[in-house]
One Martini backbone bead per residue (centre of mass of N, CA, C, O) as a GRO file, in nm:
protein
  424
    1UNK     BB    1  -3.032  -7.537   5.927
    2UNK     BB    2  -2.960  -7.452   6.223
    3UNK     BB    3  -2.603  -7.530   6.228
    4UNK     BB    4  -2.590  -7.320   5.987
    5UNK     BB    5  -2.347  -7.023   5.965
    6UNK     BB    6  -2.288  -7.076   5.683
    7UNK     BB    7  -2.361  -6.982   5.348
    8UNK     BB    8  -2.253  -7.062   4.985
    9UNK     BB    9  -2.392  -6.984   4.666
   10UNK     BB   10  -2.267  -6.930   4.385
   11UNK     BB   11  -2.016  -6.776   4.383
   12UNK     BB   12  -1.891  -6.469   4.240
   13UNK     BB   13  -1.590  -6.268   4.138
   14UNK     BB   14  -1.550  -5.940   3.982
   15UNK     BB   15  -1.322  -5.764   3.825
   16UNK     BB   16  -1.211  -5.432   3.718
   17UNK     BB   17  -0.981  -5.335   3.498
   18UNK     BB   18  -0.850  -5.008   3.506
   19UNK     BB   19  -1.016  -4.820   3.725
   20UNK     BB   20  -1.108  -4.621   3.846
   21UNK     BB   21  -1.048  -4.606   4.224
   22UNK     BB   22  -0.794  -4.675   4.373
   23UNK     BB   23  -0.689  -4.401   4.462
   24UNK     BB   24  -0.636  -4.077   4.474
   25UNK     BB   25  -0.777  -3.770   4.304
   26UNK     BB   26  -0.464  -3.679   4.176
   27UNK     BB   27  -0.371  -3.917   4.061
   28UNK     BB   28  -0.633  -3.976   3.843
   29UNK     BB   29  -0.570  -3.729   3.688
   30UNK     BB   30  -0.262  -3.827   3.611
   31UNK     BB   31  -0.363  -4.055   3.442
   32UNK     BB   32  -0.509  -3.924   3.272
   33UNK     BB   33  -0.305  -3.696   3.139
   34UNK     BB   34  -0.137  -3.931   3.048
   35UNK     BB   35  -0.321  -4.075   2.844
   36UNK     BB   36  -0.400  -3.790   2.677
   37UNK     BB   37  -0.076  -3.803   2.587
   38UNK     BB   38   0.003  -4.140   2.576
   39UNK     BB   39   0.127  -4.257   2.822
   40UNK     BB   40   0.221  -4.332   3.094
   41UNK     BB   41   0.199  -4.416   3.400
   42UNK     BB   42   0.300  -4.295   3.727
   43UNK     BB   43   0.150  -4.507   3.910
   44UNK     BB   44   0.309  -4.735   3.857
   45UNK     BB   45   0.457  -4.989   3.933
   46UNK     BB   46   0.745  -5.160   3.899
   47UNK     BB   47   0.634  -5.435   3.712
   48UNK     BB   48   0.364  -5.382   3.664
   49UNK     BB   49   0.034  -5.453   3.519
   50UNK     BB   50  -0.124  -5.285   3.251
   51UNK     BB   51  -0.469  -5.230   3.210
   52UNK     BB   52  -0.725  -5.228   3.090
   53UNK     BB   53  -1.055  -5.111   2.997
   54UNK     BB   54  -1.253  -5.425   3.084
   55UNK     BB   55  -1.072  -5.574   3.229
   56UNK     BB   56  -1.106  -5.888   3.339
   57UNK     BB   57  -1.145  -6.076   3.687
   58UNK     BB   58  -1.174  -6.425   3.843
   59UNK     BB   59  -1.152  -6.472   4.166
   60UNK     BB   60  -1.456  -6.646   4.139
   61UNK     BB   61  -1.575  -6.936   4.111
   62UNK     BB   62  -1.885  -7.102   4.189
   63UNK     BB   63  -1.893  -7.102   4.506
   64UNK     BB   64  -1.995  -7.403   4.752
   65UNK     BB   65  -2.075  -7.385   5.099
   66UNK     BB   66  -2.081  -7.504   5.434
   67UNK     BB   67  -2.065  -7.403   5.823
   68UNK     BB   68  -2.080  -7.494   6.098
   69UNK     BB   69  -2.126  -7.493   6.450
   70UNK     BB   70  -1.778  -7.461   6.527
   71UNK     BB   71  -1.611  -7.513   6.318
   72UNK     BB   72  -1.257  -7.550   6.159
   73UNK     BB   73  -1.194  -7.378   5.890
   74UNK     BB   74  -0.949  -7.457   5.603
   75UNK     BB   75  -0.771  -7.261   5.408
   76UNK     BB   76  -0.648  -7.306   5.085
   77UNK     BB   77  -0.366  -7.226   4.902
   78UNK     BB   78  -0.245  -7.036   4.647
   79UNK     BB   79  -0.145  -6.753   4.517
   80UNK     BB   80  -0.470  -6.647   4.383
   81UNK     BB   81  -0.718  -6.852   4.492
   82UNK     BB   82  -0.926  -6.653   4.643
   83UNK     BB   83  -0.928  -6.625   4.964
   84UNK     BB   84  -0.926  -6.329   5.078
   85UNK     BB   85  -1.201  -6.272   4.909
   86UNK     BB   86  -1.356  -6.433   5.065
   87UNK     BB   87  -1.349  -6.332   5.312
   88UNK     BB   88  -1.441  -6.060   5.221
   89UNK     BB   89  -1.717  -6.125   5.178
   90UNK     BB   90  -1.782  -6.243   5.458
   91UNK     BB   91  -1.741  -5.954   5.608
   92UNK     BB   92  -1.857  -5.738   5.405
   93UNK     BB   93  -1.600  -5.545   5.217
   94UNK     BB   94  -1.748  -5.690   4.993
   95UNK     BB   95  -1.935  -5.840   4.694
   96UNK     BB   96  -2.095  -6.025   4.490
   97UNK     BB   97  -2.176  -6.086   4.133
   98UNK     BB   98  -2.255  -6.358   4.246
   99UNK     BB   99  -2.466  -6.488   4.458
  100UNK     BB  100  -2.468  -6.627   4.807
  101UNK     BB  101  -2.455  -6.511   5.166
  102UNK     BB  102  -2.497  -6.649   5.458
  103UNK     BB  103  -2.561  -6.543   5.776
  104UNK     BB  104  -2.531  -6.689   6.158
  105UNK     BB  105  -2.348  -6.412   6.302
  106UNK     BB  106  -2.101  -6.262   6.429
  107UNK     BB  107  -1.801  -6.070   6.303
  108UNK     BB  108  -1.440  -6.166   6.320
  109UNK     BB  109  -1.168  -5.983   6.170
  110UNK     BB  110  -0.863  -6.098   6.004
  111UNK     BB  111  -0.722  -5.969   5.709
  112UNK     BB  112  -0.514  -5.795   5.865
  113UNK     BB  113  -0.280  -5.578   5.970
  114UNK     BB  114  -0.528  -5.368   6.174
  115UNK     BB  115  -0.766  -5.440   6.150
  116UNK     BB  116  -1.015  -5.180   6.221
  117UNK     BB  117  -0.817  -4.961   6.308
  118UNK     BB  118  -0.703  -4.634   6.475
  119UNK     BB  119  -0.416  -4.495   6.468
  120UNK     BB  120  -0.495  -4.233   6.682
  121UNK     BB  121  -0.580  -4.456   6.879
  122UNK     BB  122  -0.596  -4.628   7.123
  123UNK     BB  123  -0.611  -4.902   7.201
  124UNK     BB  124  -0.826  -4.928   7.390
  125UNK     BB  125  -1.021  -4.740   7.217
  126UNK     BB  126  -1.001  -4.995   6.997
  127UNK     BB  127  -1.181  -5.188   7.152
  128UNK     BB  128  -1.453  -5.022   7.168
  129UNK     BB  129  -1.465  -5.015   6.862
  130UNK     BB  130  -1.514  -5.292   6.800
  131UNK     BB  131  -1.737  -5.366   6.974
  132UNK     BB  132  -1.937  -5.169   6.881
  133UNK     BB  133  -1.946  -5.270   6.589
  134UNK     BB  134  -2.037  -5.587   6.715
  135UNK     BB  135  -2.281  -5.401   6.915
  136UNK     BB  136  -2.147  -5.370   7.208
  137UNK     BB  137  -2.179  -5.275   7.517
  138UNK     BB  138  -1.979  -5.120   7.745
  139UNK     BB  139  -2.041  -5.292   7.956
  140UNK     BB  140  -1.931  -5.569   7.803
  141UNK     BB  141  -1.651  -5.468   7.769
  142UNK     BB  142  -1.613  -5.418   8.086
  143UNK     BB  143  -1.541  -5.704   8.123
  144UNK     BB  144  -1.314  -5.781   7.901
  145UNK     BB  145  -1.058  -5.547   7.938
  146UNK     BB  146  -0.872  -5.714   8.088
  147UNK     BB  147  -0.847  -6.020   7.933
  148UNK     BB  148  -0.740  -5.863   7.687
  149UNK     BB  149  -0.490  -5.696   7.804
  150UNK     BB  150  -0.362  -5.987   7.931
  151UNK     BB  151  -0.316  -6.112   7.617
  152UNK     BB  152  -0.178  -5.930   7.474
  153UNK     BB  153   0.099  -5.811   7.633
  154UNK     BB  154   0.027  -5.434   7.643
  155UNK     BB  155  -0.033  -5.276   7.929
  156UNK     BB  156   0.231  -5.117   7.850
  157UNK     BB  157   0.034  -4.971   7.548
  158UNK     BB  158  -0.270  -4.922   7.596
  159UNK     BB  159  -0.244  -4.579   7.571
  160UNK     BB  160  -0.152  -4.566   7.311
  161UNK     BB  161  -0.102  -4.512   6.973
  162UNK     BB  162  -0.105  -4.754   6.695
  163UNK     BB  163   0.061  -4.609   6.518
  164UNK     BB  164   0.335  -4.689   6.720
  165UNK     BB  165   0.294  -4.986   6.664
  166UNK     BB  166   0.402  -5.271   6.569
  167UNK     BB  167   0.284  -5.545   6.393
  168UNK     BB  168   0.294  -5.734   6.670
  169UNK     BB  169   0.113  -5.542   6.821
  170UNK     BB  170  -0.137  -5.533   6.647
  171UNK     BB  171  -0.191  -5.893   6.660
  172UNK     BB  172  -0.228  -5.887   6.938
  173UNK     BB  173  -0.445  -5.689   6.988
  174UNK     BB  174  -0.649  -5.841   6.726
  175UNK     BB  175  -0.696  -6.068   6.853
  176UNK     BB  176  -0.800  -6.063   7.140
  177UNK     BB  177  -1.045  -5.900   7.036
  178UNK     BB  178  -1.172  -6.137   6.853
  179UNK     BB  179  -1.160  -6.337   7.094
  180UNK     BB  180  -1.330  -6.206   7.315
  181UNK     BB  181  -1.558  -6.077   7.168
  182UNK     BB  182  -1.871  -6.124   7.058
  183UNK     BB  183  -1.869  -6.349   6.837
  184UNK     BB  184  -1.937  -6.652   6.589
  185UNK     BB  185  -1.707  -6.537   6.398
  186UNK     BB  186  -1.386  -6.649   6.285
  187UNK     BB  187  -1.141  -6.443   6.082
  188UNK     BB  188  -0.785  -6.585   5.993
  189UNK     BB  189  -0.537  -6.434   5.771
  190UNK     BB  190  -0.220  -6.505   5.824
  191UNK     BB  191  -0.139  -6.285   6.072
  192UNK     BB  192   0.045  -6.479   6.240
  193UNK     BB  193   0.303  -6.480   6.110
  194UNK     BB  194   0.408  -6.175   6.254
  195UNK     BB  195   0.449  -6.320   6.515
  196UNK     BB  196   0.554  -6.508   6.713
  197UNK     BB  197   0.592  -6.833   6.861
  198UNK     BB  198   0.438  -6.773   7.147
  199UNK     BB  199   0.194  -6.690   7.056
  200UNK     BB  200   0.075  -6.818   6.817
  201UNK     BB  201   0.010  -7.068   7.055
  202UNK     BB  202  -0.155  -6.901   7.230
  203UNK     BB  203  -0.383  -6.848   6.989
  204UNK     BB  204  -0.447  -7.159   6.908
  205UNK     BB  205  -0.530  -7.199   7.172
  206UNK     BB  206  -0.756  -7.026   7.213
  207UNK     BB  207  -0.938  -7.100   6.960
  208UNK     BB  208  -0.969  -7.378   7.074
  209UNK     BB  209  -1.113  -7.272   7.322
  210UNK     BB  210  -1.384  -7.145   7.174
  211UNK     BB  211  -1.493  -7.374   7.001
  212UNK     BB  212  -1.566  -7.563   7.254
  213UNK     BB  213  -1.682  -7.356   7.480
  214UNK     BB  214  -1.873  -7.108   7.281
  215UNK     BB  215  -1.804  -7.238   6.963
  216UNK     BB  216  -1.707  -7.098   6.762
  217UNK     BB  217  -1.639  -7.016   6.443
  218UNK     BB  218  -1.328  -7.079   6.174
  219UNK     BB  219  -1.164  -6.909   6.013
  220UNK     BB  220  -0.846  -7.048   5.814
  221UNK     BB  221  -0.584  -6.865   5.630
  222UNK     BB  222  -0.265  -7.073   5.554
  223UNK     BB  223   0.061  -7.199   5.481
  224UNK     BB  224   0.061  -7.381   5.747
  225UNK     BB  225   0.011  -7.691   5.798
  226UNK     BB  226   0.085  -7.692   6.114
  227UNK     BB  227  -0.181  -7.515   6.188
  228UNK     BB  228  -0.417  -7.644   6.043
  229UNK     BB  229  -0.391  -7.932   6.204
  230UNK     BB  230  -0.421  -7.817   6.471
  231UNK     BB  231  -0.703  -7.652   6.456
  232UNK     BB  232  -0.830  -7.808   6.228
  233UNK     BB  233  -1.169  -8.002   6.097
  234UNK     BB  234  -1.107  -7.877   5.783
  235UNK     BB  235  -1.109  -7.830   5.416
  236UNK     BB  236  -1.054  -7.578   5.173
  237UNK     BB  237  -0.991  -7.578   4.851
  238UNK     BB  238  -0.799  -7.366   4.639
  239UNK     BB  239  -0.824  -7.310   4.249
  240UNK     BB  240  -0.851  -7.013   4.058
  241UNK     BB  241  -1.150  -6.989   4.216
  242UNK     BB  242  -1.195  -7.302   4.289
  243UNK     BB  243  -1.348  -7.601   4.467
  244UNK     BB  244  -1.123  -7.902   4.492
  245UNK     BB  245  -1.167  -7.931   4.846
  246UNK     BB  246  -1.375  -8.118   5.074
  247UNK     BB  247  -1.289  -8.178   5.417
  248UNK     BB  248  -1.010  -8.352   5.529
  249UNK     BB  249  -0.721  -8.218   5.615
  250UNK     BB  250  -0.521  -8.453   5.506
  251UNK     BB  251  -0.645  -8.426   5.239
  252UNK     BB  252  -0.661  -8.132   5.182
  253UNK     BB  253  -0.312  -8.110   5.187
  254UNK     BB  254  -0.268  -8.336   4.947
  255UNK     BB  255  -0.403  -8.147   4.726
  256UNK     BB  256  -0.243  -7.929   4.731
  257UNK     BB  257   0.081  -8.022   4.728
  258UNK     BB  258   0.012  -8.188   4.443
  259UNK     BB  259  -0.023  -7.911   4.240
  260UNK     BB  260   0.303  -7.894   4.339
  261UNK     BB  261   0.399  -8.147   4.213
  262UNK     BB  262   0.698  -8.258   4.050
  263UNK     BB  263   0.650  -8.467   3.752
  264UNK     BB  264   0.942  -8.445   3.663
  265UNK     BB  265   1.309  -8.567   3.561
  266UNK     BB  266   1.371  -8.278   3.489
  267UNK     BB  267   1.647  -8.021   3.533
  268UNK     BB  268   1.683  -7.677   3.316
  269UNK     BB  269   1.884  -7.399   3.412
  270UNK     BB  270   1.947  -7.229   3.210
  271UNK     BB  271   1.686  -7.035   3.259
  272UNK     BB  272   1.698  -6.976   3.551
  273UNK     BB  273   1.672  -6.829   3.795
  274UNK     BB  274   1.882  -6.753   4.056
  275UNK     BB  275   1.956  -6.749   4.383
  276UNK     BB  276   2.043  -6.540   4.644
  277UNK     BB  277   2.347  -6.458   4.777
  278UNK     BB  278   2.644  -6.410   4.965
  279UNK     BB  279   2.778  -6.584   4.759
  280UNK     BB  280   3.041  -6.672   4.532
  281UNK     BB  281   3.002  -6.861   4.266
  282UNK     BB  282   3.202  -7.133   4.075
  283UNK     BB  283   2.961  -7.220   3.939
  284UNK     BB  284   2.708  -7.393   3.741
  285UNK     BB  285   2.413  -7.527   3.712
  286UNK     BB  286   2.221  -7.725   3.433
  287UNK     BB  287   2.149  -8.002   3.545
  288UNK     BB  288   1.882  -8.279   3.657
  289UNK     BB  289   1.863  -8.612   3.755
  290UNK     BB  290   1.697  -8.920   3.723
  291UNK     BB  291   1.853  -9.218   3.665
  292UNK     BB  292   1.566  -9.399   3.615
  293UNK     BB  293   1.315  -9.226   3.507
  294UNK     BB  294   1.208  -9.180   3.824
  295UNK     BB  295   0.988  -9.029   4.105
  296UNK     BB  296   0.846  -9.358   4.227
  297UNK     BB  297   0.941  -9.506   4.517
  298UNK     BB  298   1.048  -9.755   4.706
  299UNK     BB  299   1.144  -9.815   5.024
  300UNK     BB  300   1.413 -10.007   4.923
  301UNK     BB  301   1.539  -9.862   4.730
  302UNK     BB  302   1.756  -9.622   4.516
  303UNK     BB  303   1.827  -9.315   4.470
  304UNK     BB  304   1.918  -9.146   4.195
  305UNK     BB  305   2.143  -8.868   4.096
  306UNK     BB  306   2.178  -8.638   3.810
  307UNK     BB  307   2.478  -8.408   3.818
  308UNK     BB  308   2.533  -8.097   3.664
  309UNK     BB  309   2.809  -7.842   3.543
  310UNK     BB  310   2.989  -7.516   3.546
  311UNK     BB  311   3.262  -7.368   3.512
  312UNK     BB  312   3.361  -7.007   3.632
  313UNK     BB  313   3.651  -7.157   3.771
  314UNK     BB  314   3.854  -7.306   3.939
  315UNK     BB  315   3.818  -7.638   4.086
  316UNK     BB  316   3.860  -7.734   4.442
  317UNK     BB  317   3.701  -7.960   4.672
  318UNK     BB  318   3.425  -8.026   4.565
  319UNK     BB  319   3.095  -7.979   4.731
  320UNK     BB  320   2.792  -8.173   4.889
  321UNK     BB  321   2.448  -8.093   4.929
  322UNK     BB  322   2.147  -8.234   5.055
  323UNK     BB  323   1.833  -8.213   5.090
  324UNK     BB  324   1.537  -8.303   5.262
  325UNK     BB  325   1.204  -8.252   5.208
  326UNK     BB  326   0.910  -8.117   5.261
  327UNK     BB  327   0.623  -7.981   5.085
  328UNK     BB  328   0.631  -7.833   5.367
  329UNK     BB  329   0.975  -7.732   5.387
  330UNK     BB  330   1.076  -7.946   5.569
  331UNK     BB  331   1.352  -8.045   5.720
  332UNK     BB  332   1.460  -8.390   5.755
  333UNK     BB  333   1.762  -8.397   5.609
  334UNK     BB  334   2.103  -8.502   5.522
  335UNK     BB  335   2.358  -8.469   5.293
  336UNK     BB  336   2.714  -8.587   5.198
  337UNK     BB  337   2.991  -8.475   4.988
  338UNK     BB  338   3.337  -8.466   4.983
  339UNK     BB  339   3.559  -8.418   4.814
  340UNK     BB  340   3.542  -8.511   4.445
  341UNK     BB  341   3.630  -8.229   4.285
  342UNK     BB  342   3.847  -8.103   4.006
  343UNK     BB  343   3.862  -7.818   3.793
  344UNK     BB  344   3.845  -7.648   3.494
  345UNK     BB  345   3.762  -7.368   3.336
  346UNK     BB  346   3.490  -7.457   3.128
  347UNK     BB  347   3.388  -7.708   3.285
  348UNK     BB  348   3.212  -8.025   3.293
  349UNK     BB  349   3.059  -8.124   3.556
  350UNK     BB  350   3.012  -8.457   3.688
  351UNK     BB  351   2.738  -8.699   3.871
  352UNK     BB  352   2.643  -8.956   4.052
  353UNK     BB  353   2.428  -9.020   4.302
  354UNK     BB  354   2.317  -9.236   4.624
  355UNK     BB  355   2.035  -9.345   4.805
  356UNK     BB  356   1.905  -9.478   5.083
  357UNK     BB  357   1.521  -9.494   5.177
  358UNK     BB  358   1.516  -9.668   5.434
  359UNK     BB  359   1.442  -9.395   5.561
  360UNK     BB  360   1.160  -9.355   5.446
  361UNK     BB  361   0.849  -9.232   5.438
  362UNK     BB  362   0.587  -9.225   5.335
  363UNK     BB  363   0.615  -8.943   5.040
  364UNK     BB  364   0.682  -8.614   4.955
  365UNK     BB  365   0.948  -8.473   4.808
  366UNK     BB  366   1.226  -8.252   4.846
  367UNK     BB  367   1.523  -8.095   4.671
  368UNK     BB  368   1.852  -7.976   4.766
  369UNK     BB  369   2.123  -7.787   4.673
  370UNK     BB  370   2.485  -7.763   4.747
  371UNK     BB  371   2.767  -7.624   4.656
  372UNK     BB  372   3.101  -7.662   4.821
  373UNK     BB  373   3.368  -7.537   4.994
  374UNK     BB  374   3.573  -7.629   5.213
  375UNK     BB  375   3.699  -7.497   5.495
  376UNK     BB  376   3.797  -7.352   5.779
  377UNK     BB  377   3.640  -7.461   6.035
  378UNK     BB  378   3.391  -7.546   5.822
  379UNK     BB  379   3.364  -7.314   5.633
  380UNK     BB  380   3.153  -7.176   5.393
  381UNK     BB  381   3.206  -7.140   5.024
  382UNK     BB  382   3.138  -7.110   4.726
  383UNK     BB  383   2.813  -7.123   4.662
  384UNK     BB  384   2.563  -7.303   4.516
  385UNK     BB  385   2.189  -7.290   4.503
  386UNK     BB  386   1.943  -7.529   4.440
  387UNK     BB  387   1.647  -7.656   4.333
  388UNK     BB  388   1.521  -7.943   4.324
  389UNK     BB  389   1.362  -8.245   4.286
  390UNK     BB  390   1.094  -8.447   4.319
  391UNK     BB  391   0.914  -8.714   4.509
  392UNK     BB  392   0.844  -9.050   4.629
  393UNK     BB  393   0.710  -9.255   4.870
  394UNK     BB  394   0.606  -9.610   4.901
  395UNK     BB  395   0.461  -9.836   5.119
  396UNK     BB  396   0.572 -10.183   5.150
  397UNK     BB  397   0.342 -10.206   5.370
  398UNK     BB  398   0.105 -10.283   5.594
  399UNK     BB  399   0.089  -9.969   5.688
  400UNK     BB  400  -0.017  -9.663   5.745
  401UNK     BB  401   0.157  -9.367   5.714
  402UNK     BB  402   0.152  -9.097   5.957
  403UNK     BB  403   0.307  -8.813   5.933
  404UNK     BB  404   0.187  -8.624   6.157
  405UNK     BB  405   0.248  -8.844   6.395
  406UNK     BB  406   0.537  -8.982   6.329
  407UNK     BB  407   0.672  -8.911   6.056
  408UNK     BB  408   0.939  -8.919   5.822
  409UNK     BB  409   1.148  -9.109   5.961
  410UNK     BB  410   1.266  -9.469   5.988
  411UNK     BB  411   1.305  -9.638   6.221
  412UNK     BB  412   1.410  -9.912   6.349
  413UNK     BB  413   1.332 -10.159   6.452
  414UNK     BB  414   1.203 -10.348   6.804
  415UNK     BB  415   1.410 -10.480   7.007
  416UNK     BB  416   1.391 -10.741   7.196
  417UNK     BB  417   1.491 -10.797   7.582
  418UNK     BB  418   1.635 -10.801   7.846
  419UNK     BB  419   1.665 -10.653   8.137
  420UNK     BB  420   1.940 -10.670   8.171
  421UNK     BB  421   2.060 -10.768   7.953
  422UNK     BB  422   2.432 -10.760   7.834
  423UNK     BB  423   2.711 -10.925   8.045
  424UNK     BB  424   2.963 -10.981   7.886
   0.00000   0.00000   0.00000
């Protein structure tokens, strides 16, 4: 079909591990020489799993879709879940081990800060040869090289060498320079998360603005949920390198999200690595549960969590402070429980705490808990810090309700009232 930009047909990537070619021909010969010698790799770096040669690793398994002109397609997954590759892939900076990328039209690529620069040139030089790249001629990018430089912020730094340049000026110059010159496909993986947030802002209108009036097709890959809604209108999720879900924004973070849904009823900290914090807590979380011994309620219910924890000091007036967050981490709520527990070193301290959920909407949530000393003037000191248990509000009325835009939590309904008001 004439509208269709990109077509993905059965692609599969394949790495090879442990294989000679990954850095300079130095090393290659030291792990070679460590090698023979029995030893370990001298350039491994410390905690890296160390490969054999022979060993694959399968980044993309068969994956196959199509994107419109004009489309602002979200992908989106965890760490690991081969989206990188694939952008890698359609940018043509390596090859699928099997399948077919269809390309109808040229390609900017954001796939890390500073792609496609050259540290030794200065930012202006970096325009032009950026342009050169995608095809166009001097007097084209000379039409546009105003425009460039006037959205970077960055006039008073563009004849430096980007050597120079701190990696938020690397991003505003490279969004820029992708955002004004002739492509057709705009590809940008996570990059703005290193920009400021009046950038962001500044990019996600641009990138709005060229898909509406130049058509440009968007491809954009982001952990930040609250980017993709405003951005996308479709949504590709991956996980372990197979496409999950293909559609509309809200279900497909929706499956993201679930596949990281705890639907577990409790939580055994025994052996859980701590949180690093700057206080030295006085006790250990050790286990945490629903004390309903279900993760699923309506919205009239009442949440009951069981939290237990062992003194490793003696403890006295101690707090709890509990938050309520969305599945991609917004907070949302707090409460606080003050002086409820004093105990003695190596006793076990128990509690079950209760909210009403009356003013949750329905949605997903997680739980962080924090105990804590309350100090003078409110100073919090001697802090324990865990993740909590994830739960679910379902809906009991007539309403489906929509979080992006109404929001997480339940106002009171809306009383009828008189313009005068009450003047008694």
């Amino acid at each position: 079909m004439d509208d269709i930009i990109l077509k993905i047909e059965n692609v599969s990537k394949i790495y090879k591990l442990g294989q000679i070619g990954g850095t300079t021909l130095r090393e290659e010969f030291q792990r070679w020489g460590a090698k023979m010698r029995g030893k370990e790799d001298p350039t491994r770096k410390i905690g890296a799993v160390q490969y054999s040669k022979g060993e694959t690793f399968l980044a993309l398994d068969n994956v196959s879709f199509e994107v419109k002109k004009g489309e602002r397609v979200g992908i989106i997954g965890h760490n690991g879940a081969g989206k990188s590759t694939l952008l890698k892939l359609i940018s043509r900076i390596t090859a699928p081990s099997t399948g077919m990328i269809g390309l109808n039209g040229r390609i900017a690529s954001m796939l890390e800060v500073g792609t496609g620069f050259h540290r030794e040139l200065t930012g202006r030089e970096n325009i032009y040869m950026n342009g050169a790249i995608l095809g166009m001629t001097k007097k084209e990018i000379d039409s546009k090289i105003e425009d460039i430089i006037e959205f970077s912020e960055l006039r008073q730094f563009i004849d430096t060498p980007v050597k120079r340049y701190s990696s938020g000026m690397y991003v505003k110059l490279a969004f820029s320079v992708a955002a004004h010159l002739d492509s057709e496909i705009m590809i940008m993986d996570e990059v703005l998360a290193v920009g400021d947030m009046a950038f962001q802002k500044k990019c996600l209108d641009k990138m709005n603005e060229v898909s509406r009036t130049r058509g440009n097709t968007i491809l954009y890959v982001s952990h930040n949920m609250s980017t993709i809604r405003e951005l996308c209108d479709r949504v590709i999720v991956l996980e372990h390198g197979k496409v999950t879900f293909n559609g509309g924004v809200e279900e497909g973070i929706e499956t993201y999200l679930k596949a990281s849904f705890q639907n577990e009823l409790a939580i055994d900290y025994t052996n859980i690595p701590r949180e690093k914090h700057r206080w030295t807590s006085k006790l250990k979380t050790a286990y945490t549960a629903f004390a309903d011994e279900k993760n699923i309620f309506d919205a009239h219910e009442q949440l009951r969590i069981l939290i237990k924890w062992v003194n490793e000091e003696d403890v006295s007036d101690l707090c709890l402070r509990i938050e309520f967050r969305t599945q991609d981490e917004r907070t949302i709520g707090t409460s606080f429980l003050y002086d409820f527990y004093s105990g003695k070193k190596d006793e076990q301290g128990e509690i079950c705490v209760s909210l009403d959920l009356g003013s949750f909407a329905p949605g997903r949530y997680r739980t962080k808990y924090t105990f804590f000393n309350k100090g003078a003037h409110g100073r919090i000191f001697d802090a324990e810090v865990v993740q909590g248990l994830s739960f679910r509000v379902m809906s009991d009325g007539e309403i489906q309700w929509d979080s992006k835009h109404w929001g997480n939590i339940l106002l009171p309904e809306l009383r009828q009232s008189s313009p005068e008001g009450d003047r008694t």
